[in-house]
N, C-alpha and C positions, 0 to 999 in steps of 0.2 A: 976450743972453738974460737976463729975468731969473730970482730964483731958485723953487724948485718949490715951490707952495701945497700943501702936504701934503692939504689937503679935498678939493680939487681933485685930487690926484689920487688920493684914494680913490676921489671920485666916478666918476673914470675907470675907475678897477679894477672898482669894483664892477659897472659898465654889461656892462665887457669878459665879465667871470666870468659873470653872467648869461644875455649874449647878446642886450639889447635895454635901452631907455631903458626903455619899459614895463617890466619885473621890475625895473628899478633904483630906478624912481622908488615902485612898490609898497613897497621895502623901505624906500627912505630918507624917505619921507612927501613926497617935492615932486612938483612940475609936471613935463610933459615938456621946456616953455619954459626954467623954472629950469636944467633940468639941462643942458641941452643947452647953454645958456647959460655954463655952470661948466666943461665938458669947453672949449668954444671958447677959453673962458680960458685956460686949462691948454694948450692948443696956440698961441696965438697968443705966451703969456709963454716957449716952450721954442721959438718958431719951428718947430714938426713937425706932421706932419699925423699924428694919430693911428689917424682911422676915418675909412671909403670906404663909401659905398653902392653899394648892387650890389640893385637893384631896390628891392621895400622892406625888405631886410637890411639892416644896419649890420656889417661887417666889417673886421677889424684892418689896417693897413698894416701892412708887414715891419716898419716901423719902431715903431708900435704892440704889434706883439707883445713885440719887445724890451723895451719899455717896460714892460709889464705883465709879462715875465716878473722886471725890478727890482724893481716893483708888491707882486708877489706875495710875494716874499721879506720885503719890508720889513712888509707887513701881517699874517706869518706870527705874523714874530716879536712885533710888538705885540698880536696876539692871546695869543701867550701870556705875554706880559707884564701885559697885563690881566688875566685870568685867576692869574696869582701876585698880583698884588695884591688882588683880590678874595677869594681864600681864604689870605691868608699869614695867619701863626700856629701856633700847635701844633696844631691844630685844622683846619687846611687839607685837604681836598677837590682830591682831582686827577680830574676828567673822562677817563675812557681807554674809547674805542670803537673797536673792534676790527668787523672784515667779514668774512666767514669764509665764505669760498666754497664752493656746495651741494654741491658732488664730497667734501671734507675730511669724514675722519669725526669726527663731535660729539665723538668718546673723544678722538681726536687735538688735535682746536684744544684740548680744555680743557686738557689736558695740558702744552701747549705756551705757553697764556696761564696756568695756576697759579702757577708758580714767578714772572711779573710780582705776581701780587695778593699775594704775601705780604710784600712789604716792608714796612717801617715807615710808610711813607706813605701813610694812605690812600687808595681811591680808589673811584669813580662809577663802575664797569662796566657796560657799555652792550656790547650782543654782534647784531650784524645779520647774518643770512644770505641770500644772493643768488649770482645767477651771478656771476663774477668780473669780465666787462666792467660790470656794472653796481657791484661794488661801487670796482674805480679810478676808476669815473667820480667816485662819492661820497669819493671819497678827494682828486680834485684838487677837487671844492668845500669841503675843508674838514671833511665831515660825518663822516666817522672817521678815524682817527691810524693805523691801521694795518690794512692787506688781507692775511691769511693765505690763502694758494692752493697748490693743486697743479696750477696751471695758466696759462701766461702767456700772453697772447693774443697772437696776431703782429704786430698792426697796435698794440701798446700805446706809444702816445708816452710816451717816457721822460725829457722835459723837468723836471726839477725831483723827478722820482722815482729811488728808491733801491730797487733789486730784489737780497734776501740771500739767497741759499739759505741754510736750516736745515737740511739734512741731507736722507737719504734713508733709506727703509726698504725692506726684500726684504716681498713679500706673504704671506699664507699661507690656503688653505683650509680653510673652518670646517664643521661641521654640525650635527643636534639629537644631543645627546648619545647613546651606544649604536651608535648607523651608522658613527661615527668611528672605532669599534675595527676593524671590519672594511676599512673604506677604506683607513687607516693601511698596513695590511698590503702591500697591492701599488701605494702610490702610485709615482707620479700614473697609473698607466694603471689603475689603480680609479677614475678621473675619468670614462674611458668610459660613456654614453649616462645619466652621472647628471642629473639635473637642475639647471640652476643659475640664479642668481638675480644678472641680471646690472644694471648701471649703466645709464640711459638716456642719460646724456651722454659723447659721445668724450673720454676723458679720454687725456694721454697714456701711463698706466702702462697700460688698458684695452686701448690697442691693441697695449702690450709685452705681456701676457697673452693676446691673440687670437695672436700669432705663434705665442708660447710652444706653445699648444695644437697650434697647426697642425704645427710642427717636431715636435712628441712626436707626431704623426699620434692626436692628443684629440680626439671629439666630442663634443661636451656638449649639452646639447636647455637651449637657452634658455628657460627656464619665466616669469623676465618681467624688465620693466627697470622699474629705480626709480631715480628723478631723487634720491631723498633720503635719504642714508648711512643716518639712523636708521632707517628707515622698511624699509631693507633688511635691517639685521639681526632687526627683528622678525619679517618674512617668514621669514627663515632659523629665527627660535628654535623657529616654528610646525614645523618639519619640511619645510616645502614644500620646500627642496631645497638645493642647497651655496651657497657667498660665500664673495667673497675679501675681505681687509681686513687693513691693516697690519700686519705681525708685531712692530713696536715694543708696540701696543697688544693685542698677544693674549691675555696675560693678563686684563685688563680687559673683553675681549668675553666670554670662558669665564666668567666670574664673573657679569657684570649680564645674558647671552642664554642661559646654560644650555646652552651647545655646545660644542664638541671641536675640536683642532685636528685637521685631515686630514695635514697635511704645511708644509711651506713651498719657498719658491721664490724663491730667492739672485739667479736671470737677473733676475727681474721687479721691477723696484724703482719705489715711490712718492717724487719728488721734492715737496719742501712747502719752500714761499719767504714771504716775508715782505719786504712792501714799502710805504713809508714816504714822505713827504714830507722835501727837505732843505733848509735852509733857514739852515744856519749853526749850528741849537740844536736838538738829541735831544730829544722827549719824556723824561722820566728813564723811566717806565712803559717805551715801546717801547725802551729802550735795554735793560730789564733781561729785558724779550721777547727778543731777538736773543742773548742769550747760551745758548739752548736751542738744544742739537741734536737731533737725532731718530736718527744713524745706526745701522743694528740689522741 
């Protein structure tokens, strides 16, 4: 066997990540001939077969994957190598993109990525929101350093990821200020036939909160569901009706929504993870993320 042409096999990598010679060849400026050409090399010099067609897909062998899963690692870390080299100095520029899953309340993720921005290093903050399968996805292309969630997905291949719980928080019921004093009084069975303003996505605390009500024999008249934490507590500030949302952040809601807390509720707790690429070498940024906890 001879030894591994490192272009060669970025070229491979890059094909693999993509998912087709077409996006590969878009990125790298060549031919589909050229390239394909360069992969053959790269298999013929390791003696392996890397990719199998299977109609007109191009598809990993077993042995293929392994390969790009060393691939990946190796190209990881040269990415962030170049990257130090391009902004080293006093004066250096650290790139940190963060994903922040649409369940997470806005109060929450800032909270929890502040204490990364204040270090001495500067850095490029770059902040995406999405559902959570989409933002791992962007995660194992590379396109942010780190997925804040309160929600793991079942089917999440955890090949080369690093999943940390950050803590957890008990929830608490809010409302427009003045209703709260009365509420307050005989919680939670002053939650009966109140109106409430609930999440449109199954999250899992969502459904430890739907027990919760059912065991306290609570009914609440679902007045609507918002796919979007912010967007829910403006509904709430309006008076339309009660929300739940994490009691680590409760002070911070009562101050920017002009609302009261109703109570809280120690059963029903918000898990919020934080999960990363690993690759041999920590972002410093997402390393100085992970050392927040949220337990309240």
């Amino acid at each position: 066997m001879n030894s591994i042409n490192l272009k060669h096999l970025y070229y491979f990598w890059l094909t693999a990540r993509e998912g087709s010679i077409t996006k590969a060849c878009d990125i790298l400026g060549l031919t589909p001939q050229t390239l394909s050409s360069q992969i053959s090399t790269l298999e013929s010099n390791i003696e392996l077969m890397l990719f199998k067609r299977e109609g007109r897909s191009l598809v990993l062998t077993p042995t293929g994957k392994e390969v790009f899963t060393y691939a990946d690692r190796i190209f990881e870390v040269t990415s962030q190598l170049e990257e130090m080299v391009k902004n080293s100095g006093k004066n250096r520029v650290i790139d940190f993109s963060v994903g922040i899953a649409s369940t997470v309340h806005k109060i929450l993720a800032w909270k929890v990525i502040r204490p990364a921005t204040e270090l001495s290093q500067k850095i490029h903050l770059v902040c995406r929101t999405a559902h959570a399968s989409e933002l791992l996805l962007d995660l194992k292309q590379k396109k942010v350093d780190v997925v804040i969630t309160d929600y793991i997905p079942p089917d999440l291949e955890q090949e080369g990821l690093v999943v940390e719980s950050m803590g957890s928080t008990s929830m608490s019921f809010f409302c427009k200020g003045g209703r709260a004093r009365a509420l307050d009084e005989n919680f939670p069975q002053s939650l009966s036939n109140q109106n409430f303003i609930s999440y449109g996505r199954n999250t899992p605390y969502l459904q430890k909160l739907r027990d919760w009500l059912r065991d306290h024999r609570l009914e609440v008249n679902i007045f609507a569901e918002i796919d979007d934490s912010a967007l829910l507590k403006v509904i709430g500030e309006s008076g339309a009706g009660i929300f739940s949302a994490p009691t680590y952040i409760q002070s911070e809601i009562c101050n920017q929504y002009s609302v009261d807390v109703i109570g809280s509720v120690p059963e029903v707790r918000e898990e919020l993870y934080a999960i990363y690429r690993y690759s041999g070498a920590i972002n410093p940024i997402v390393e100085a993320l992970l050392r927040v906890k949220i337990d309240q």
